[in-house]
C-alpha positions as a printed Julia matrix, in Angstrom:
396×3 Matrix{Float64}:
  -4.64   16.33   -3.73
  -1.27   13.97   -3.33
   1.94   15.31   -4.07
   2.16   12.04   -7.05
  -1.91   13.63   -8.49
  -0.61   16.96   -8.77
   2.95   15.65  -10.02
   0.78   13.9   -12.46
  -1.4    17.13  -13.22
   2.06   18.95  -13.41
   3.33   17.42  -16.77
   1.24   18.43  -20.02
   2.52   18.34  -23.46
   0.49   19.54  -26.23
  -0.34   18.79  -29.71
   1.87   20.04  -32.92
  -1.74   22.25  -32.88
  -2.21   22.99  -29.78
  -4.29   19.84  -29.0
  -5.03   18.95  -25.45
  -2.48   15.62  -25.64
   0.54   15.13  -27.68
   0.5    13.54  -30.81
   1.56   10.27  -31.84
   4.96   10.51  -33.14
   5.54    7.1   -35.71
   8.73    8.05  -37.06
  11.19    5.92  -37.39
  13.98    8.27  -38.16
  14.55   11.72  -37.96
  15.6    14.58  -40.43
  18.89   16.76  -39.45
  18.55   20.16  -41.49
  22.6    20.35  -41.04
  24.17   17.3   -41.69
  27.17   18.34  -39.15
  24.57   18.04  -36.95
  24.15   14.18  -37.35
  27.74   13.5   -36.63
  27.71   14.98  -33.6
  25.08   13.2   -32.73
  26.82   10.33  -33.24
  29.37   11.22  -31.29
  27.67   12.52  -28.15
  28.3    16.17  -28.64
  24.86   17.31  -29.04
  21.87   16.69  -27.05
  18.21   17.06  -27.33
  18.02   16.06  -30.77
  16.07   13.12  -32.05
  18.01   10.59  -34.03
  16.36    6.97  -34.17
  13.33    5.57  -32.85
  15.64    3.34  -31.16
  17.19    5.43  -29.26
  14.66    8.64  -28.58
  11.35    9.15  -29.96
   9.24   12.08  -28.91
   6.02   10.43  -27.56
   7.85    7.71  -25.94
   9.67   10.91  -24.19
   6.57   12.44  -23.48
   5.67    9.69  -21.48
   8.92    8.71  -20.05
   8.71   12.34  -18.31
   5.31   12.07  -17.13
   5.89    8.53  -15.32
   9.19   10.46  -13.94
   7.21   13.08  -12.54
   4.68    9.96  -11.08
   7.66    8.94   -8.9
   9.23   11.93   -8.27
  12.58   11.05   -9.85
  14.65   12.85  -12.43
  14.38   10.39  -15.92
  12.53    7.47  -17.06
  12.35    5.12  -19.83
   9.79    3.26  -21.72
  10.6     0.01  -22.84
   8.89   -2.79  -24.3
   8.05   -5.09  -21.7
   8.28   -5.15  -17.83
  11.35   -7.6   -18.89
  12.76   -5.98  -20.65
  12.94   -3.39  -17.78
  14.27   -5.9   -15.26
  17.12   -7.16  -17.89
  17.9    -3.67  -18.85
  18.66   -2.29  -15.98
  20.31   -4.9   -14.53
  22.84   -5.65  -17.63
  23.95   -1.94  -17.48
  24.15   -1.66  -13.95
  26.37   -4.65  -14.19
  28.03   -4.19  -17.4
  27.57   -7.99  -18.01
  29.64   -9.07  -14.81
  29.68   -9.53  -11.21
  26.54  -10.31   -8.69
  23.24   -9.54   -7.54
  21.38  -10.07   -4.44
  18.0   -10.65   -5.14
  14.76  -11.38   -2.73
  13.51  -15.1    -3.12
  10.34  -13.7    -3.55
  10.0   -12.45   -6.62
   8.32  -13.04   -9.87
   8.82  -16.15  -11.75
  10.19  -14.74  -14.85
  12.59  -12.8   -12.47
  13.35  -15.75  -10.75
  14.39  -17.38  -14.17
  16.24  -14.19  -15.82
  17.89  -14.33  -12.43
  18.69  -17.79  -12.28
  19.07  -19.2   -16.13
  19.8   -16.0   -18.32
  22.06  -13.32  -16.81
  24.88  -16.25  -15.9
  25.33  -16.4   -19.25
  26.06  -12.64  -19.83
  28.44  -13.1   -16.54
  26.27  -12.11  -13.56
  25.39  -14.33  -10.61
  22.6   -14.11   -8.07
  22.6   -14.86   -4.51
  18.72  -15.31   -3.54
  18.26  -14.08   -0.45
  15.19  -13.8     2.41
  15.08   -9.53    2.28
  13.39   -9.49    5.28
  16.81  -11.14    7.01
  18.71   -8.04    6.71
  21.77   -9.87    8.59
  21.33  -12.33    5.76
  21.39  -10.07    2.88
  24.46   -8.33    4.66
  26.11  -11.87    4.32
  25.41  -12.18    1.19
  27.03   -9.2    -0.52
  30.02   -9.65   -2.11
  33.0    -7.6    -3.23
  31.96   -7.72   -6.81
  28.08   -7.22   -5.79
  26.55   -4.16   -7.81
  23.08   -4.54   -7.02
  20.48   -5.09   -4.58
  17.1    -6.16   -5.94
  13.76   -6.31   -4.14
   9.85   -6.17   -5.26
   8.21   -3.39   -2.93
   5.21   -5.79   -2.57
   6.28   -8.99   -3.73
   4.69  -11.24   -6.58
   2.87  -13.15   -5.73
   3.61  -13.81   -1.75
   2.61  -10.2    -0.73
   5.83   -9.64    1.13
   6.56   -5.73    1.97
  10.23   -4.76    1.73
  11.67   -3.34    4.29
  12.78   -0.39    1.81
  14.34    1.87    3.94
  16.94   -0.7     5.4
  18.18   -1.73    2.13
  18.85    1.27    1.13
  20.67    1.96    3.94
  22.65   -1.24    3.14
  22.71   -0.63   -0.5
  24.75    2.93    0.17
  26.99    1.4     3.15
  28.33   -1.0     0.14
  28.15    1.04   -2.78
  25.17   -0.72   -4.53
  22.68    0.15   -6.65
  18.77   -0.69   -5.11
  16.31   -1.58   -7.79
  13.03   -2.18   -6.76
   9.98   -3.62   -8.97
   7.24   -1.29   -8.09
   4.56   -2.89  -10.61
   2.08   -4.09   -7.7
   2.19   -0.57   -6.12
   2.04    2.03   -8.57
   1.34    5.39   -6.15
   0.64    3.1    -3.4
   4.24    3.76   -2.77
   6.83    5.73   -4.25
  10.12    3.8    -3.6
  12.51    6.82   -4.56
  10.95    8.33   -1.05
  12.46    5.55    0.69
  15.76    5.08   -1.13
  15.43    3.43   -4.42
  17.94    4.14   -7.23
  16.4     2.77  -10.19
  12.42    2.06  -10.22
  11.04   -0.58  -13.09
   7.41   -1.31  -13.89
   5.85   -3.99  -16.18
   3.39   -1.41  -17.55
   1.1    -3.81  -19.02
  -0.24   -4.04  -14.99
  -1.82   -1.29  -13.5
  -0.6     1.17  -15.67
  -2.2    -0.37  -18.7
  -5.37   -0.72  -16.6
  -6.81   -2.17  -19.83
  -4.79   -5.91  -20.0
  -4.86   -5.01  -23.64
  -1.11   -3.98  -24.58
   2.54   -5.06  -23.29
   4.98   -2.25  -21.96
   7.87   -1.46  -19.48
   9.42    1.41  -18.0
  12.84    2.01  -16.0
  12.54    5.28  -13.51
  16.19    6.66  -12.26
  18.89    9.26  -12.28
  18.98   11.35  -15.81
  23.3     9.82  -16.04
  21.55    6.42  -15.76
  18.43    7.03  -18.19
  21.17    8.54  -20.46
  23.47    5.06  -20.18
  20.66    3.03  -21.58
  20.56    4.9   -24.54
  24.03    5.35  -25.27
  25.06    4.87  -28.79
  28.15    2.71  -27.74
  27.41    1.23  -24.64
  23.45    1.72  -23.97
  21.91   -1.92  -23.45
  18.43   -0.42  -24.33
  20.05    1.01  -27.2
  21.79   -1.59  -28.74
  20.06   -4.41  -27.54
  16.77   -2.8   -28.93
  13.49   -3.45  -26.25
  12.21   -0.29  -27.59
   8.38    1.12  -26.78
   6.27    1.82  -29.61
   5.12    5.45  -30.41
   1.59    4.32  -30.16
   1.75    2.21  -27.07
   3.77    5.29  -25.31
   0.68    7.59  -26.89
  -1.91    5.27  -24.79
  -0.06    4.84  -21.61
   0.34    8.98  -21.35
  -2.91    9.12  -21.66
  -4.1     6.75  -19.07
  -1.5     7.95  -16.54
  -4.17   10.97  -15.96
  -6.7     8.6   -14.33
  -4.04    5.84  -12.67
  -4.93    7.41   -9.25
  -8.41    7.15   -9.93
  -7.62    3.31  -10.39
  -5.55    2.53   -8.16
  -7.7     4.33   -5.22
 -11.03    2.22   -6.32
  -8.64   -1.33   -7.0
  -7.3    -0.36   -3.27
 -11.1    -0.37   -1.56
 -12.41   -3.07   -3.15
  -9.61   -4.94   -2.34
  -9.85   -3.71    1.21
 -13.58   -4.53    1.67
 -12.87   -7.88   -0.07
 -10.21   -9.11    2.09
 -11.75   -7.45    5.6
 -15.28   -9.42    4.73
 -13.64  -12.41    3.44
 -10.61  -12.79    7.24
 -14.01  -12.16    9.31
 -16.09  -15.34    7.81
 -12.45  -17.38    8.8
 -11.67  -17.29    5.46
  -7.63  -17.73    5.38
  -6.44  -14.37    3.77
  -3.13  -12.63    2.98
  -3.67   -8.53    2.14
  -1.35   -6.16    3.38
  -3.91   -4.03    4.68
  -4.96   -6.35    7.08
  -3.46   -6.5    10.74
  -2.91   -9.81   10.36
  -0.2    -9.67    7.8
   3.1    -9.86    9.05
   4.66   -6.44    7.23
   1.65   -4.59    8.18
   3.53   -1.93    9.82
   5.97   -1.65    7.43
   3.64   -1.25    4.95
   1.83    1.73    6.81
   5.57    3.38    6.99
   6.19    3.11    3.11
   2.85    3.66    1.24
   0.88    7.24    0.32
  -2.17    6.86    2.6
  -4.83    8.01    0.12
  -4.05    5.4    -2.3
  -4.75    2.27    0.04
  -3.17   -1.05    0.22
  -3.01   -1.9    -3.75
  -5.16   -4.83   -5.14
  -3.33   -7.42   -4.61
  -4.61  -10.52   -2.52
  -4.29  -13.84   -1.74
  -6.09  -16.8    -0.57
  -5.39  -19.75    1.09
  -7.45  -22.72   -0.75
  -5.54  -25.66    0.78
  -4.97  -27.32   -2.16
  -4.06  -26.94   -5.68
  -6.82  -29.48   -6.72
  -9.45  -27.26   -4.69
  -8.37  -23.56   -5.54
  -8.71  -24.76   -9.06
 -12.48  -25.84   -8.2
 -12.96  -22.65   -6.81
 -11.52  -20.29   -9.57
 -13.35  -22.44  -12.06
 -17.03  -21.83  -10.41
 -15.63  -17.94   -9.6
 -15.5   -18.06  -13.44
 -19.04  -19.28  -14.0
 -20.41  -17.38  -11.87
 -19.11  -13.8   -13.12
 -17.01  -13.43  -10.16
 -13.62  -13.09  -12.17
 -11.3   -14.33  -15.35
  -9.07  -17.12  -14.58
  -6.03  -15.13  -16.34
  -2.66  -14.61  -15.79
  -1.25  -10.91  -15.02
  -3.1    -7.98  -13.05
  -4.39   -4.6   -12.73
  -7.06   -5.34  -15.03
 -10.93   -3.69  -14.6
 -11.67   -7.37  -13.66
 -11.22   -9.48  -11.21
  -7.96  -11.92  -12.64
  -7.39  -14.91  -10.76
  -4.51  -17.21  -11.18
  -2.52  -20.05   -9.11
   0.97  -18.83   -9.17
   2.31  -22.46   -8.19
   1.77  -23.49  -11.22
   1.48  -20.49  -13.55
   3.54  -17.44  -12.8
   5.77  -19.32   -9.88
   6.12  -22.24  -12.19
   9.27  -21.34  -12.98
  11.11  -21.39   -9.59
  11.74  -24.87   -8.43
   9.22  -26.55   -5.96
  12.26  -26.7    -3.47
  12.17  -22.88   -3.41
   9.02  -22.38   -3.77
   8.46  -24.17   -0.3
  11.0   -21.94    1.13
   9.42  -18.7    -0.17
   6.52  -20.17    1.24
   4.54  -20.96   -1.36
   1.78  -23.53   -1.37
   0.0   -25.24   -4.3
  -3.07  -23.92   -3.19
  -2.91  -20.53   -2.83
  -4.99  -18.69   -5.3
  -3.86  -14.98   -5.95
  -6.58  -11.89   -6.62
  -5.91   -9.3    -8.68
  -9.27   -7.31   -7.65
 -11.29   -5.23   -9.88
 -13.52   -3.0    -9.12
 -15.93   -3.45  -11.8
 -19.08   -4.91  -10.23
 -20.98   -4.29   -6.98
 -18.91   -5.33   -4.07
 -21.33   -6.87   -1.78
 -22.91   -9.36   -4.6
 -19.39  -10.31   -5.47
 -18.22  -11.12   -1.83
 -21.33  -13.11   -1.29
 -20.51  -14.94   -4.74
 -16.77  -15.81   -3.46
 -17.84  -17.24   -0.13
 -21.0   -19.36   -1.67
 -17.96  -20.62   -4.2
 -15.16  -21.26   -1.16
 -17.94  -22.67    1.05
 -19.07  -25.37   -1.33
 -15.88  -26.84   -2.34
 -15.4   -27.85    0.9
């Protein structure tokens, strides 16, 4: 068993009765048998009491402490959206001023919070090639606070160099936040010198594409900020989770592993089969991607390479062809986001990319017709191959 299964075994809360899972806690407010209890509450004095399902709820704790224990860190969050992570965390790392150096390659909505939101509260980003590190060094300025890097990068499959950053992210007194949503237990960032950890939940987590949810993984002083009363963004900006969508998430956390192993070898066989018939491929578990080494350095071996792939169509026109007839032919959903059951397919040019300009999308390297794989492993793998290269092959 991996240190993150039995970290996952590990954590257990029961049932008001003594059932085997905790129950669902729905309420919004909480009663204080000594009203001098309230106001010190209010003021900070007292801890471990629940006030407002805005700022603590006990299920959403329950699995804030179990995803924790998943990434071997002291605290965690659940918030409402992967977003809602990102902004979070950034905003209070900040406190609504100075810069961030960011990877170009990152998700679109990143990209955009990045680039068309946070000025607004007062903080810049630099976008920056992580895998420069002489370039990232030049970029950090006096009033730089935080360093900000996908582990495996949406959707270019880029592996960041982890350790490095960190290195540079202490030698300037920065704060490295890494998006770990493509590699849930495929790697564990905090092993490699991550400060604050966020998910979109709704991914691999979820497992089920069938609710929306974030969490934010760090220090217990910074889980603690985000909630304060007078100066927590989560707080008093309000991207709360729900009782019930923290109830689910606990309960699939038990049988992530199990997921993520089986999404990491059909992804594997997939992309192997698919280099050998000259098919042009980009899967981190492959030799022939570039950060293939650096990917062996940072990820827990019995997880695999995650599920993440992508392939080169040639054109936007033709990888459209081909995720159409994938579609007929029960090979996958042409749907945005990941981690599903399924096989997802999207074209991230044009849907989750579409948000970064085509100038930088070029320079991130990314073509129109690249069609990115979020594999499932529902479905015998051999039919399913043979069903993607009869598709590829005939639109030629």
């Amino acid at each position: 068993m991996s240190r993150e299964d039995q970290n996952l075994r590990d954590i257990q809360h029961f049932g008001e009765e003594g059932g085997v899972v905790p129950v669902v806690d729905v309420a919004a407010t909480s009663t204080f048998l000594d009203p001098k209890d309230m106001d010190k509450t209010f003021h900070s004095e007292l801890e471990g009491c629940y006030l407002y399902s805005r700022h603590s709820n006990p299920t959403v704790m329950a699995f804030s402490k179990k995803i924790a224990a998943m990434e071997g860190m002291p605290a965690a969050l659940g918030v409402a959206s992967g977003m809602a992570a990102i902004s979070s965390s950034i905003l209070q790392l900040t406190g609504g001023e100075g810069h961030v150096v960011s990877s170009h390659v990152v998700y679109g909505g990143t990209y955009a919070l990045f680039a068309n939101v946070l000025p607004r509260w007062g903080v810049q980003t630099s976008f920056v090639n992580t895998q420069d590190l002489d370039a990232v060094e030049s970029s950090i300025r006096p009033d730089t606070k935080v360093l900000y890097v996908e582990s495996l990068s949406n959707p270019m499959l880029a592996v960041a160099h982890l350790q490095s950053l960190s290195k540079l992210a202490k030698k300037y007194n920065l704060k490295l936040v890494v998006d770990n949503t493509f590699t849930p237990l495929v790697i564990s960032p905090a092993k490699h010198g991550a400060d604050v950890v966020v998910y979109s939940c709704t991914k691999y987590i979820s497992g089920a594409s069938d609710l929306i949810a974030g969490a934010i993984v760090g220090s217990q002083d910074f889980i603690n900020s985000l909630i304060d009363l007078n100066h927590g963004v989560v707080m008093l900006t309000g991207p709360v989770m729900d009782a019930r969508i923290a109830h689910e998430l606990y309960v699939r956390l038990d049988h992530l592993p199990v997921r993520m192993r089986a999404h990491s070898e059909a992804a594997m066989f997939f992309a192997k089969n698919v280099e050998e018939q000259g098919v042009k491929v980009v899967y981190p578990g492959l030799e022939s991607h570039p950060h293939h080494e650096n990917m062996k350095e940072l990820m827990n071996p019995s997880y695999g390479f995650g599920g993440m792939v992508m392939v080169d169509c040639g054109s936007i026109d033709r990888a459209t062809r081909i995720a159409e007839q994938l579609q007929n032919e029960k090979f996958g959903l042409f749907a945005v986001s990941l981690g599903f059951s399924r096989t997802l397919m999207s074209i991230p040019a044009s849907s989750t990319s579409s948000e970064i300009p085509e100038e930088e999308q070029k320079k991130m390297g990314l073509m129109p017709g690249l069609l990115r794989l979020s594999i499932g492993f529902v479905g015998d793998n051999e039919v399913l191959l043979k069903k993607f290269l009869d598709c590829y092959n005939e639109q030629e």
